[in-house]
N, CA, C and O atoms as CSV, one atom per row, in Angstrom:
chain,resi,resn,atom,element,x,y,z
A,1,UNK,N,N,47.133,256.269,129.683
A,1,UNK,CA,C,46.019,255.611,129.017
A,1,UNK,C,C,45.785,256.297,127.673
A,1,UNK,O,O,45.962,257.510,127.553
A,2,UNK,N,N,45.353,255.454,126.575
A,2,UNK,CA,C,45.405,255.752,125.408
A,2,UNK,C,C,44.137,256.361,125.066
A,2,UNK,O,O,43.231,255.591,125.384
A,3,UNK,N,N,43.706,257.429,124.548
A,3,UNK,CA,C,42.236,257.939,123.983
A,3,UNK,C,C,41.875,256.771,123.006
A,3,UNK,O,O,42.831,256.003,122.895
A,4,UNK,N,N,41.003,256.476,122.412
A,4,UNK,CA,C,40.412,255.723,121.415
A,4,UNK,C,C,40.970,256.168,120.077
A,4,UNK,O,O,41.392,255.299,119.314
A,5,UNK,N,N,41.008,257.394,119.739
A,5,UNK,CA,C,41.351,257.704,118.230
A,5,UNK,C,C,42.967,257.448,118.637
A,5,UNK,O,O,43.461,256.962,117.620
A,6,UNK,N,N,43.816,257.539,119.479
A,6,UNK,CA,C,44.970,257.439,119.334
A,6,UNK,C,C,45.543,255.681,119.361
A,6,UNK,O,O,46.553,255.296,118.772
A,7,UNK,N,N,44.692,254.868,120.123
A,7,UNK,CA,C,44.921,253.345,120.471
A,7,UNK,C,C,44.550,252.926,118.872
A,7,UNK,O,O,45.294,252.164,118.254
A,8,UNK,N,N,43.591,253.373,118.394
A,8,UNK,CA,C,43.446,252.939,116.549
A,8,UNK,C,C,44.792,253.147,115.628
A,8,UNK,O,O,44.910,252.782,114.458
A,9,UNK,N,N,45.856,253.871,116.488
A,9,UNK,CA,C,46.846,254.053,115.731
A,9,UNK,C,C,47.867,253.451,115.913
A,9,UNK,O,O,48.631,252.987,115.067
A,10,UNK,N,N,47.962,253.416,117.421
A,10,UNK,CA,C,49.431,252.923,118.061
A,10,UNK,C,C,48.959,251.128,117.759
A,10,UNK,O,O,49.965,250.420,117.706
A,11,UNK,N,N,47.780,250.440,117.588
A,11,UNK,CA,C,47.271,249.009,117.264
A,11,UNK,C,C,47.805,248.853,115.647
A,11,UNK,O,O,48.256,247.761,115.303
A,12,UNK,N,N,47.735,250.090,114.569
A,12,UNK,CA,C,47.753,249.720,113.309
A,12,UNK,C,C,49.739,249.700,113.206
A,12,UNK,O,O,50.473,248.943,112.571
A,13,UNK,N,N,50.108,250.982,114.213
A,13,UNK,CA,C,51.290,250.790,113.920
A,13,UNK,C,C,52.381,249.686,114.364
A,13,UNK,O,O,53.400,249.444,113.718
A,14,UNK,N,N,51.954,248.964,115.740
A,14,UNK,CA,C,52.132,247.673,116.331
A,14,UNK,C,C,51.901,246.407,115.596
A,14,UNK,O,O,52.602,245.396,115.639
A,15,UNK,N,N,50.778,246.614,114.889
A,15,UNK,CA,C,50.727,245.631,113.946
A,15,UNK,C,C,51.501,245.369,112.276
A,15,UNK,O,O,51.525,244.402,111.516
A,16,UNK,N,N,52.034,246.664,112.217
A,16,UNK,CA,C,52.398,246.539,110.928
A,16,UNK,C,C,54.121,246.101,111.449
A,16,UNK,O,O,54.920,245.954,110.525
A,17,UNK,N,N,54.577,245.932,112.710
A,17,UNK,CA,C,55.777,245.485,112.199
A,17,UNK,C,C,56.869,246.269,112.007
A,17,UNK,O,O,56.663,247.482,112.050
A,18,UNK,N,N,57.990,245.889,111.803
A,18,UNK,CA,C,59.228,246.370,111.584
A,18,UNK,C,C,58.764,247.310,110.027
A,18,UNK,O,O,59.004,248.444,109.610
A,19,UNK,N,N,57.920,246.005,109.469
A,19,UNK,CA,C,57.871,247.262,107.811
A,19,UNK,C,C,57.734,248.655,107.913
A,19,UNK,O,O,58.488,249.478,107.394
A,20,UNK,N,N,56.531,248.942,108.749
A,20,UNK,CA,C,55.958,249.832,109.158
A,20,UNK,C,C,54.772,250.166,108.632
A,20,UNK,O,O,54.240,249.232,108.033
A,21,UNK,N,N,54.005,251.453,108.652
A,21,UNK,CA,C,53.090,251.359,108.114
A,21,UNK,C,C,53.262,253.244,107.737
A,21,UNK,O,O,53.775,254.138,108.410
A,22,UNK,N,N,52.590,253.271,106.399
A,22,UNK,CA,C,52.399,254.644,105.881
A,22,UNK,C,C,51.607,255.524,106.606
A,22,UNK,O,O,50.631,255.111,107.233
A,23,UNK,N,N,52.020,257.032,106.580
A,23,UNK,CA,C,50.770,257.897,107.180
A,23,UNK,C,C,49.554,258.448,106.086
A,23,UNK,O,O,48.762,259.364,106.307
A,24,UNK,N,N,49.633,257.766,105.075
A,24,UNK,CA,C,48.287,257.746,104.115
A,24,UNK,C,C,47.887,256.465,104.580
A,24,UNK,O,O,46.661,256.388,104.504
A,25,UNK,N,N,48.321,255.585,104.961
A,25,UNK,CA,C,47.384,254.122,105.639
A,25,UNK,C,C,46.957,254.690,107.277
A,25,UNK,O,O,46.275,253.752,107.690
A,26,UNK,N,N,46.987,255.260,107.889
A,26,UNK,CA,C,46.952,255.882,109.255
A,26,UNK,C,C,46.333,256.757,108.680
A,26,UNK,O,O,46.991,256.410,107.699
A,27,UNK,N,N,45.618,257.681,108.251
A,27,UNK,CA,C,44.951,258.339,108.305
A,27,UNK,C,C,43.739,257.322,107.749
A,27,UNK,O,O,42.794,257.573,108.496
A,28,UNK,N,N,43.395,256.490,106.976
A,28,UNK,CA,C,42.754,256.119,106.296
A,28,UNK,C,C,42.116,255.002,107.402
A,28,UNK,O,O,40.952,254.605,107.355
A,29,UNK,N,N,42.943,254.654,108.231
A,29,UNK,CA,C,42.475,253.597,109.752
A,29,UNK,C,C,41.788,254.711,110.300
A,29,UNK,O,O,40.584,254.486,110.423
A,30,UNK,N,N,42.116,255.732,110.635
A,30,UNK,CA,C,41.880,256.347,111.706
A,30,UNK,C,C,40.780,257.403,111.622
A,30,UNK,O,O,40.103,257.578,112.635
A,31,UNK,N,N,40.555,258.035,110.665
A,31,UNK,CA,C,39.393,258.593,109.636
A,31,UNK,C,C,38.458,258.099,108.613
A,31,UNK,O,O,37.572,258.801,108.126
A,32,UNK,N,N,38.670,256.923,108.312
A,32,UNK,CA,C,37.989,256.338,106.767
A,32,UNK,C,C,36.356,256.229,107.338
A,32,UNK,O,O,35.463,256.604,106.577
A,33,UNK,N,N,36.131,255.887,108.220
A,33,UNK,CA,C,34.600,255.834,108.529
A,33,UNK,C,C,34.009,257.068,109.704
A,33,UNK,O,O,33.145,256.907,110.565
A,34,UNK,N,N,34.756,258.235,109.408
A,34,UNK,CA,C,34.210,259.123,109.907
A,34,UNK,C,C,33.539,260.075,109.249
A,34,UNK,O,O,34.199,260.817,108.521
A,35,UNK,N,N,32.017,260.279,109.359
A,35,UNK,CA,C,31.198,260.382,108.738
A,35,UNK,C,C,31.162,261.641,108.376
A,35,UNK,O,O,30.384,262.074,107.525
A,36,UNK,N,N,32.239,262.517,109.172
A,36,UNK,CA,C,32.227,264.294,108.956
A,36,UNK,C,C,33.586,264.599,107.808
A,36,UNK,O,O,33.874,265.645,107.227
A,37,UNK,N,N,34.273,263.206,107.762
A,37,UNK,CA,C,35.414,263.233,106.437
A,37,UNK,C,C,36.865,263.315,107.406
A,37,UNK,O,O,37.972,263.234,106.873
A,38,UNK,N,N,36.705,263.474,108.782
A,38,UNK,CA,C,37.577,263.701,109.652
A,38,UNK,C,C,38.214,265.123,109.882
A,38,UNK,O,O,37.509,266.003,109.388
A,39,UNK,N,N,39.531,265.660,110.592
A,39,UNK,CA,C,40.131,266.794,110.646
A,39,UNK,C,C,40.441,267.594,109.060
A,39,UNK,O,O,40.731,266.942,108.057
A,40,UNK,N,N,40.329,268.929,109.074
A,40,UNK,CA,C,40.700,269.558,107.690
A,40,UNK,C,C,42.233,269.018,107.287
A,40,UNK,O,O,42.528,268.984,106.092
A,41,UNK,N,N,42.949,268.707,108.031
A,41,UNK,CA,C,44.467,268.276,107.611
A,41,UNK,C,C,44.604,266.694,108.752
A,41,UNK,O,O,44.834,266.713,109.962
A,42,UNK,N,N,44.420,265.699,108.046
A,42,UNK,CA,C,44.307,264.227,108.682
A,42,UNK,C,C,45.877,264.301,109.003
A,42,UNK,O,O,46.260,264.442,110.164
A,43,UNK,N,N,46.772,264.200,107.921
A,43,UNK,CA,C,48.307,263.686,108.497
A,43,UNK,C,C,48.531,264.807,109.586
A,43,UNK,O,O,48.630,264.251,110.679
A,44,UNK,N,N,48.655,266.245,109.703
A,44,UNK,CA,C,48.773,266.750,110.743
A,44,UNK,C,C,48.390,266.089,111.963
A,44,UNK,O,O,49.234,265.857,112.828
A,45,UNK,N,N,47.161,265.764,112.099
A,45,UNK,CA,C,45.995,264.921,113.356
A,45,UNK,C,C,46.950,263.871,113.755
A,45,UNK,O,O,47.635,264.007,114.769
A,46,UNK,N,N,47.036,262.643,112.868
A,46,UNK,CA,C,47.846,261.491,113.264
A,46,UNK,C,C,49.186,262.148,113.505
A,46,UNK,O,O,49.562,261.638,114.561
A,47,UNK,N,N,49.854,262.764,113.215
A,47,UNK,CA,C,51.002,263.444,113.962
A,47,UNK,C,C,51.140,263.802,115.019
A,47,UNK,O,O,52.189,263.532,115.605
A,48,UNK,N,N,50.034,264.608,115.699
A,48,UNK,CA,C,49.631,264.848,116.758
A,48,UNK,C,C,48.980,263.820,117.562
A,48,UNK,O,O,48.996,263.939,118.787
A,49,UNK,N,N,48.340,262.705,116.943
A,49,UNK,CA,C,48.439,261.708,117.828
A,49,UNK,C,C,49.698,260.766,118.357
A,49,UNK,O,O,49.698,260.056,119.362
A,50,UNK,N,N,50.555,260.917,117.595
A,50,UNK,CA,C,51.688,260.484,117.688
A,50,UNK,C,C,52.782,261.190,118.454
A,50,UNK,O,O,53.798,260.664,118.908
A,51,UNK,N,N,52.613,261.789,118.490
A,51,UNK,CA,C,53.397,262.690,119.633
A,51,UNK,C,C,52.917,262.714,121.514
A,51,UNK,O,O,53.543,263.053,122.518
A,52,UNK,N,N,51.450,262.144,121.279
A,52,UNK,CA,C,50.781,261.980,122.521
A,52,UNK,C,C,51.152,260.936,122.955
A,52,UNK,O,O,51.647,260.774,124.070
A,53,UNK,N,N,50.909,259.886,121.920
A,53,UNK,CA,C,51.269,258.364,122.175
A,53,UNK,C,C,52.599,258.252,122.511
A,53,UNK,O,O,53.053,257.389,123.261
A,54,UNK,N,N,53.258,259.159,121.935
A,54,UNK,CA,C,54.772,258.781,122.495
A,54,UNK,C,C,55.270,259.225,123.738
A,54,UNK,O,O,56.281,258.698,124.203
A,55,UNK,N,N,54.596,260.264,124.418
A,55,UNK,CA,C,54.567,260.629,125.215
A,55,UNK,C,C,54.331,259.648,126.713
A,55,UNK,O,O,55.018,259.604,127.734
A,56,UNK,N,N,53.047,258.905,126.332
A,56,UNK,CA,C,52.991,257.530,127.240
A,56,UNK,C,C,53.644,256.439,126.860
A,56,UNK,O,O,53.634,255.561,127.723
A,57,UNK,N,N,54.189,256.185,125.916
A,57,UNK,CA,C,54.795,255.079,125.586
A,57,UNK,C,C,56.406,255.137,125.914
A,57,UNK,O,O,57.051,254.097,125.783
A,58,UNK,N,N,57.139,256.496,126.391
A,58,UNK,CA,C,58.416,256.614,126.734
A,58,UNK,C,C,58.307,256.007,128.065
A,58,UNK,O,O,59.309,255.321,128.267
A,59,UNK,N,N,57.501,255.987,129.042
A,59,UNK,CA,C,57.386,255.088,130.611
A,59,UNK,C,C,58.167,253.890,130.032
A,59,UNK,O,O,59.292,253.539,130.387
A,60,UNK,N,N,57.503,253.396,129.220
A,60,UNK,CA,C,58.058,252.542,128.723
A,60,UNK,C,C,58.923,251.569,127.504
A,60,UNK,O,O,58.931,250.471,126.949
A,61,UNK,N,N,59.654,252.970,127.583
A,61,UNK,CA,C,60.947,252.674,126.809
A,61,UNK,C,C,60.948,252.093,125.421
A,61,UNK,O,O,61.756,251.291,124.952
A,62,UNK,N,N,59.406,252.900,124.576
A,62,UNK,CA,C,59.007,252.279,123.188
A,62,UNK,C,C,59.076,254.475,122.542
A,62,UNK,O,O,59.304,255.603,122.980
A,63,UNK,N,N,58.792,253.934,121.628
A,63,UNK,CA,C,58.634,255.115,120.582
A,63,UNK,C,C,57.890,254.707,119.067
A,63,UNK,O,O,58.138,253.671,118.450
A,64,UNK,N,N,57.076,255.608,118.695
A,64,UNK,CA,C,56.654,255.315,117.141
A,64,UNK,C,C,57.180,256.528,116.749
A,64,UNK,O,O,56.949,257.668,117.151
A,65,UNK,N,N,58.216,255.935,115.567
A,65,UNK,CA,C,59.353,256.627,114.910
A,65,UNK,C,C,58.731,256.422,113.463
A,65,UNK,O,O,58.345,255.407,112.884
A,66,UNK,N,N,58.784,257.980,113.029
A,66,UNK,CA,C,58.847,258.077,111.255
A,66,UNK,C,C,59.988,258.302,110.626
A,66,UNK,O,O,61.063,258.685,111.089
A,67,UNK,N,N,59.648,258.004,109.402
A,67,UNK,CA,C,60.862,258.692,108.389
A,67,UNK,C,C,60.885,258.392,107.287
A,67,UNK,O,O,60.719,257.229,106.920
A,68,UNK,N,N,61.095,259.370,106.503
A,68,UNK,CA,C,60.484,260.003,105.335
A,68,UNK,C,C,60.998,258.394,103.733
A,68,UNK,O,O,62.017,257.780,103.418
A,69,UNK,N,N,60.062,258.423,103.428
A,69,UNK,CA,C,60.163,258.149,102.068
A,69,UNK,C,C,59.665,258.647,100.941
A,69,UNK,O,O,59.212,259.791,100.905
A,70,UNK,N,N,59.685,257.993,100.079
A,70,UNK,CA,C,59.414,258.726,98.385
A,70,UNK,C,C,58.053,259.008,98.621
A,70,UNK,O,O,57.347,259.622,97.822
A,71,UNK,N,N,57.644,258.531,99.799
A,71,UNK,CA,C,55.735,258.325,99.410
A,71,UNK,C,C,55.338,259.306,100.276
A,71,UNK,O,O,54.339,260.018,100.180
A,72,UNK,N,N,56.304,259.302,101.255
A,72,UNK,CA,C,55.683,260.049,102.826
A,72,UNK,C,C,56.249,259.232,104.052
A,72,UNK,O,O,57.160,258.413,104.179
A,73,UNK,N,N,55.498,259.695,104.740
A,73,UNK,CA,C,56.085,259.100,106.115
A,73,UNK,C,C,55.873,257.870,105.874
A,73,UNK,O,O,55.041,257.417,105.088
A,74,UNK,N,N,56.841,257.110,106.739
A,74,UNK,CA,C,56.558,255.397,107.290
A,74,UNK,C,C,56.756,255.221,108.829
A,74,UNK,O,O,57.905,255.420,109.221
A,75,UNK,N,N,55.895,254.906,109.693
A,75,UNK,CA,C,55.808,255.000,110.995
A,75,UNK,C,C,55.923,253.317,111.416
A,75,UNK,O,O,55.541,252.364,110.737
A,76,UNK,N,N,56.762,253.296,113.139
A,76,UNK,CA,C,57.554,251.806,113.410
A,76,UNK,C,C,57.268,252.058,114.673
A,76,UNK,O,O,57.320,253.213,115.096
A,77,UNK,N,N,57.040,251.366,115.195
A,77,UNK,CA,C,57.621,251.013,116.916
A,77,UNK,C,C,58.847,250.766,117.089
A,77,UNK,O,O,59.263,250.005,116.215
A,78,UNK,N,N,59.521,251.033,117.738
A,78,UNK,CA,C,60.599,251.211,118.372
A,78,UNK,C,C,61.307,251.534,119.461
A,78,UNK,O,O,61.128,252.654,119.939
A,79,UNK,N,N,62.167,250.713,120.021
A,79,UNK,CA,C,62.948,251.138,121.608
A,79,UNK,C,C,63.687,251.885,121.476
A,79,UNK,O,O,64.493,252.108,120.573
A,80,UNK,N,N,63.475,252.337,122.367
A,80,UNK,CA,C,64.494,253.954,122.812
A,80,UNK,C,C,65.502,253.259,123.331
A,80,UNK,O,O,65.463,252.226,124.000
A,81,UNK,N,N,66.726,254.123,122.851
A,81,UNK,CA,C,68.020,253.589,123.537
A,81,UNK,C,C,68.171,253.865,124.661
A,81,UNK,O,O,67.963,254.968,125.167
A,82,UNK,N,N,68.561,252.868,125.205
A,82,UNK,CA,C,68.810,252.132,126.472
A,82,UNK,C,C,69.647,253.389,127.283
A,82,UNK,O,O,70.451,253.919,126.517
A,83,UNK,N,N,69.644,254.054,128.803
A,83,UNK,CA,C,70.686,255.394,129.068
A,83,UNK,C,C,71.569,254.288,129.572
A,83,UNK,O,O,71.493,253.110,129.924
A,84,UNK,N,N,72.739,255.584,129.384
A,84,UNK,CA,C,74.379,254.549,130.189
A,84,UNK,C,C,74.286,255.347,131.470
A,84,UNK,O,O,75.080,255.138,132.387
């Protein structure tokens, strides 16, 4: 089961699609209306939510995968390869 701050993420990154979505747009979902400004280091946080989420999401044979661009991360959903 997903915590709330982590389901705000794994929803933005599900929704964005194959494009994917940036971790300056994920922090900005996931912190922008938190009234204390959020964690001292936000992309660390969503990292760490992402590592949780993936954690329940391997049951079922998904993953949110980054990788690096000019800007920063870009985060995807994605299936884990299939075992032989």
């Amino acid at each position: 089961m997903l915590k709330a701050g982590q389901r705000v993420i794994f929803e933005a990154v599900l929704k964005a699609g194959k494009h994917g979505i940036s971790s300056d747009r994920l922090v900005a979902i996931r912190y922008g209306d938190d009234p204390n400004g959020g964690p001292e280091d936000p992309k660390n946080a969503v990292c760490s939510h992402i590592t949780h989420i993936n954690n329940i999401l391997k049951k079922v044979g998904k993953r949110i995968e980054g990788s690096r661009g000019g800007a920063g991360a870009f985060y995807v959903l994605k299936d884990l390869p299939a075992c032989k």
